[in-house]
N, C-alpha and C positions, 0 to 999 in steps of 0.2 A: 651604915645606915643608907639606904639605900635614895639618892634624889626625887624628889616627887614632883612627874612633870601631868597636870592637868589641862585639856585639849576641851574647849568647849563647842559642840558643835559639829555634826559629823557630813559636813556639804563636801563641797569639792574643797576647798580650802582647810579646812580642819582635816579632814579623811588622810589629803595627802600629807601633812606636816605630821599626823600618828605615824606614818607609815616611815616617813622616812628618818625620821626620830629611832623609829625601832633600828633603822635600817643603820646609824649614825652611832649610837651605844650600846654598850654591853649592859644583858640583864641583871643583872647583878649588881650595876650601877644605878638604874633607875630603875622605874615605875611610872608606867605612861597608862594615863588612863584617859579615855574617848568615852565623852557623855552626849549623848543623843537623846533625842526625843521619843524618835523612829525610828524602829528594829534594822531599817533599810537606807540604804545609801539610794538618793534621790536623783536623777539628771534633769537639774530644773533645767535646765536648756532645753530640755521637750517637754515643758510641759503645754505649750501649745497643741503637739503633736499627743499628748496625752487626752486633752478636750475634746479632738478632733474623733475620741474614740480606737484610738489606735493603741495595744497594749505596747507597752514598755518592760525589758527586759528585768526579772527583780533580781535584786543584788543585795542580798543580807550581809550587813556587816560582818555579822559573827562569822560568816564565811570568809569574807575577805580579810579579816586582820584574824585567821587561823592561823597556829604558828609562829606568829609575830610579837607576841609576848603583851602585845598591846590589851590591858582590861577594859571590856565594853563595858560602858554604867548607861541605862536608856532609864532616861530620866529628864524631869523640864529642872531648867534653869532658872530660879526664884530671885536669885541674890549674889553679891559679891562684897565682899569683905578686904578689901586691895590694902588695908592697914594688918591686918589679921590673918590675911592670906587664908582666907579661905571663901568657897563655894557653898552658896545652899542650892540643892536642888531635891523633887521631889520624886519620887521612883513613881515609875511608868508603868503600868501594868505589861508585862512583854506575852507571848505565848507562852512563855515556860513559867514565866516567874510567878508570885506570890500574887494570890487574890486580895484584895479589897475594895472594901466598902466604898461605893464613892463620895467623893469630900472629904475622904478620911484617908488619903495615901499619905505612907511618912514623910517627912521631911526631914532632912539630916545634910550634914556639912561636912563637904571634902577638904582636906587641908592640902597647899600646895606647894610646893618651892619656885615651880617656876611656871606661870598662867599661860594657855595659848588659847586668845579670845577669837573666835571664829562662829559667831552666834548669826553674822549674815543680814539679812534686811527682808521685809516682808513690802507689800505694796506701797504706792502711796496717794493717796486720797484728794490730794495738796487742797484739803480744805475746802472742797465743792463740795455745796448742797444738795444733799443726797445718794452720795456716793455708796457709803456704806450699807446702805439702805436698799439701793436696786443696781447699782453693776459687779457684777465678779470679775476677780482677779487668777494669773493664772501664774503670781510669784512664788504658790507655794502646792504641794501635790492634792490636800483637800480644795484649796480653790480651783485648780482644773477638774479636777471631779464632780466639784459642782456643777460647772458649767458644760461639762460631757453632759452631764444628765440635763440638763436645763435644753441644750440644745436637739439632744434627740427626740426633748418635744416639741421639737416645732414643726410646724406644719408648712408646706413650700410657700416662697414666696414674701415669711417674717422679714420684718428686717433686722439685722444684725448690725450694731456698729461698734467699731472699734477705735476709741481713744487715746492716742497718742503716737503719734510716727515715728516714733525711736524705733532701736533693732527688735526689741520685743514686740512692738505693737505692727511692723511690717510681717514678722512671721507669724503673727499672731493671725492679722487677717487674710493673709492671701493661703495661712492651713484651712481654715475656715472656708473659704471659696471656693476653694481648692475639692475638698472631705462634701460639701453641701452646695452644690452648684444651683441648687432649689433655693439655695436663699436670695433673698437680697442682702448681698455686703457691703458694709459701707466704711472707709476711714474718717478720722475728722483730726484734723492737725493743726497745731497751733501755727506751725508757718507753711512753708510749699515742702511738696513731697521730696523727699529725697537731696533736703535742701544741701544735705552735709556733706554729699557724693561729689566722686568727678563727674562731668560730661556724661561720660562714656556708664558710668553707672549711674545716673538719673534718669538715662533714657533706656535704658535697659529695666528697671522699674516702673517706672511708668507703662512700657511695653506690656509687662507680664501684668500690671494692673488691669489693663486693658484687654489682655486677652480673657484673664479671669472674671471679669466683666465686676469689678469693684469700682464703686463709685467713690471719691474723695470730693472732703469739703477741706478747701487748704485757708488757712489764715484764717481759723474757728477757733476760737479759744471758748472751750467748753465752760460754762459758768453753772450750771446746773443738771441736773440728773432727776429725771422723774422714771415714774414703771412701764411708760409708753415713748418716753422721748427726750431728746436732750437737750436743751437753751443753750445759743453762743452768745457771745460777748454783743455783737449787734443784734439781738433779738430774737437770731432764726430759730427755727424750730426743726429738731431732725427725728422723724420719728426711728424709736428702737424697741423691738420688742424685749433684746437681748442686747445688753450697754456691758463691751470688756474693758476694762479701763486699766492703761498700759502706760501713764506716766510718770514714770521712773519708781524710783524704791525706798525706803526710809528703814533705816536700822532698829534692832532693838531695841529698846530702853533701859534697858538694865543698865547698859556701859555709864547711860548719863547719871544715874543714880547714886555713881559711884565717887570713889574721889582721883580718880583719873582724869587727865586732861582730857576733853573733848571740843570738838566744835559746836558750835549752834544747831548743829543737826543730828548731835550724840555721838559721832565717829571719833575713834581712838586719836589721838593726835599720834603718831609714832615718828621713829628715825627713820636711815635707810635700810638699818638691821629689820624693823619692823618693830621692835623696841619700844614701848612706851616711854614719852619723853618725862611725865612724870614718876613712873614707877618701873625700873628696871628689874623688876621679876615678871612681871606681865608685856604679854608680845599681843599683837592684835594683827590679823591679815584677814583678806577678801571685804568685802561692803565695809565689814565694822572698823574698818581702820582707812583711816587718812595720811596716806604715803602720796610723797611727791616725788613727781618721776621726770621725765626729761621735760627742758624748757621751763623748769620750775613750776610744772601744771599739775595738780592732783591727778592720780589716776584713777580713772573711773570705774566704777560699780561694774563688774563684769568678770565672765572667766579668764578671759585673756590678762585683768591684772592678779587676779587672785591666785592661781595656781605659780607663777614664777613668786610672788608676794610670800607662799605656804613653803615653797624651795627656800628661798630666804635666810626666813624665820626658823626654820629647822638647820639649815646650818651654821646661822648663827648662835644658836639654842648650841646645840652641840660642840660649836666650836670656843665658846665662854665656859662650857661646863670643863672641856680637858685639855687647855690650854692651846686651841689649835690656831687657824689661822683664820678671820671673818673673813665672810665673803664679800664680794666688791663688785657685783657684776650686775650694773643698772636694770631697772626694769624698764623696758619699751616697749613698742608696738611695733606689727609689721603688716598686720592686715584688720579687714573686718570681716568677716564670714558670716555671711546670709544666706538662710533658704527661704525659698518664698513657695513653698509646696513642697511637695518630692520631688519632683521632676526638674525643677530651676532651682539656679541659686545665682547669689552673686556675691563674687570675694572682693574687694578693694582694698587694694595694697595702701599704705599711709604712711606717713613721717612717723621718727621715732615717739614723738608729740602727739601723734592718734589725729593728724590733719591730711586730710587723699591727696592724693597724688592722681597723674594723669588713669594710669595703669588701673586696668581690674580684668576681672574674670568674670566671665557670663557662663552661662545657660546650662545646660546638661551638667559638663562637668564640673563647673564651677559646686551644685548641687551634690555629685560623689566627694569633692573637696572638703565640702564642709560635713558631708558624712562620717568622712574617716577624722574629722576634726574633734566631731563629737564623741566617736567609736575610742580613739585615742587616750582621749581625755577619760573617761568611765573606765577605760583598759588600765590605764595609768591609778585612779584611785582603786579597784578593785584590786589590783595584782601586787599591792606594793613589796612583798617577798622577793619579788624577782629585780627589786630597784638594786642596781650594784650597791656592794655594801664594805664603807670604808670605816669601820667600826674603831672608837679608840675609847680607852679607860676614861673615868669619868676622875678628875685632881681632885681633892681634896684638899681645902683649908690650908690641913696639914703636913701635907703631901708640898705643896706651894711651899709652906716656912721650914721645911727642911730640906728640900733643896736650894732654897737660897745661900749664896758662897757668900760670906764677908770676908774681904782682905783684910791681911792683918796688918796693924797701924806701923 
């Protein structure tokens, strides 16, 4: 009977843990099945560069895990059953697949032996009035699309502003200024720009702010959101025609629903296998999981932890399934990789802790750096057939209790 490994979730984190699963077991030993929502493998890292009206390369799954033995199921994720082991979800209307009625798609449940939770994180609102209501987000491919369309109606001169100085909300606005030098762009940051940089890459942001002619309101803590403008904490008033709002991310809720440990914020508690500390058949990596990484600091919401996080978890998966050897090999950081248009970018080298360091990278190249960053990364989920493949039998139970030797007395 063959192992039943189910992969929820098909971003960059889940895609690569299907692939290299396949790439890790013999078919014959398991069943790996990748549930999505969407037909298409997404690179939320552009979706700024998506808004901006720029097409993006598409990448069907079904293409990419051709060969690989891996079962697409494009389907939403309803429920989770971590006593039961099992999944409900509900099938998706795909291109090929079966018509129905709307409100009335099935619903049915995957049974699993062993879970890999990778459902990710959508915006986060962090509870301002009005959020939902008037600014877009651009954590997910319909919220940049929205805002593509939203934006190509503007007429020169709107203003546009952009919520939150994190990595997202930097290359959120300077693609914006960059794509529509008719607008007016604006940032608004809860503290000084580029507070988190070395020297040497503070001022190299601020530069390319400044050429791109973006106006920053720093130490604004946004309190409000209206359909022409946004309230800070002191009072001010900033007009926006078009409010993106880029402060940070919040997980699914399915995971809290469930009876897996989490945190106060819904994220898996896990080991360093990536292993949930309460249920050792369910593994969680990228957004949805809370691994701790050097320094004893959480690793943060990002590609940089997710994709060594998705390695992980798949050779650890594979290495409990037939008896091999886990892996031990910390996750860290080495850099940050920013583009702030096409043309700039800026890399900052950091501690294994994700804290800068003197060193970074500016300007031009810095920009193809982080091109082949992203290029790599998309290369790397699309192509997983070509991931070297050290494939071993999948033990058995019983395979286990008959090869154990007792000495005789």
């Amino acid at each position: 009977m063959q192992h039943r490994i189910v992969v929820l979730g098909a971003g960059y984190t889940g895609a690569i843990a299907a692939g290299r699963l396949a790439r890790r077991l013999y078919r014959e030993d398991v069943a790996i099945t990748l549930v999505n929502a969407e037909p298409d493998f997404v690179e939320r890292v552009r979706m700024h560069q998506l808004a901006t009206g720029q097409d993006l390369e598409p990448r069907p799954l079904a293409e990419m895990f051709a060969g690989t033995g891996v079962a697409l199921k494009q389907a939403k994720v309803t429920g989770i059953d971590v006593d039961r082991r099992t999944v409900t979800v509900t099938d998706v209307n795909g291109p090929d697949g079966p018509e129905h009625e709307p409100g009335h798609e099935p619903e049915h449940e995957l049974e699993y032996d062993t879970l890999v939770y990778a459902l990710g994180s959508g915006w986060n609102d962090q509870g301002v009035p009005g959020t939902t209501e008037h600014a877009h987000e651009i954590a997910s491919r319909p919220g940049a699309l929205r805002l593509r369309e939203r934006l190509a109606r503007l007429d020169a001169g709107q203003p546009v502003v952009v919520v939150g100085a994190g990595l997202t909300g930097v290359e959120a606005v300077t693609e914006i200024a960059e794509a529509r030098p008719d607008l007016d762009v604006a940032l608004a940051a809860r503290a000084g720009l580029g507070d988190w940089l070395s020297p040497k890459g503070t001022r190299h942001l601020r530069k390319v702010f400044g050429r791109l002619g973006i106006t920053v309101h720093e130490h604004a803590a946004v309190t409000g959101v209206e359909a022409d403008r946004l309230v800070t904490a002191d009072g001010t008033s900033i007009p926006a025609a078009v409010t993106v709002w880029t402060t940070g991310f919040a997980v699914h809720p399915i995971a809290a629903a469930t009876a897996l440990e989490v945190t106060g914020t819904g994220r898996i508690v896990v080991d360093g296998t990536m292993r949930s500390v309460s249920h050792p058949d369910v593994y969680a990596v990228g957004d949805a999981a809370l691994a701790m990484g050097p320094g004893d600091k959480p690793l943060r919401m990002s590609c940089a932890s997710g994709t060594p996080a998705a390695w992980q978890a798949a050779d650890a998966i594979a290495a409990r399934l037939t008896g091999g050897k886990l892996p031990s090999m910390p996750i860290r950081y080495f850099n940050q990789c920013i583009s702030l248009g096409r043309r700039e970018g800026l890399i900052q080298y950091v501690t294994a802790d994700d804290r800068a360091v003197r060193a970074a990278l500016t300007g031009r190249f810095a920009a193809l750096y982080k091109e082949l960053i992203c290029k790599g990364a998309a290369w790397g989920v699309a192509h997983p057939v070509f991931l070297p493949s050290r494939r071993r039998h999948v033990v058995r139970d019983q395979d286990r209790a008959a090869s154990t030797v007792t000495s005789p007395a």
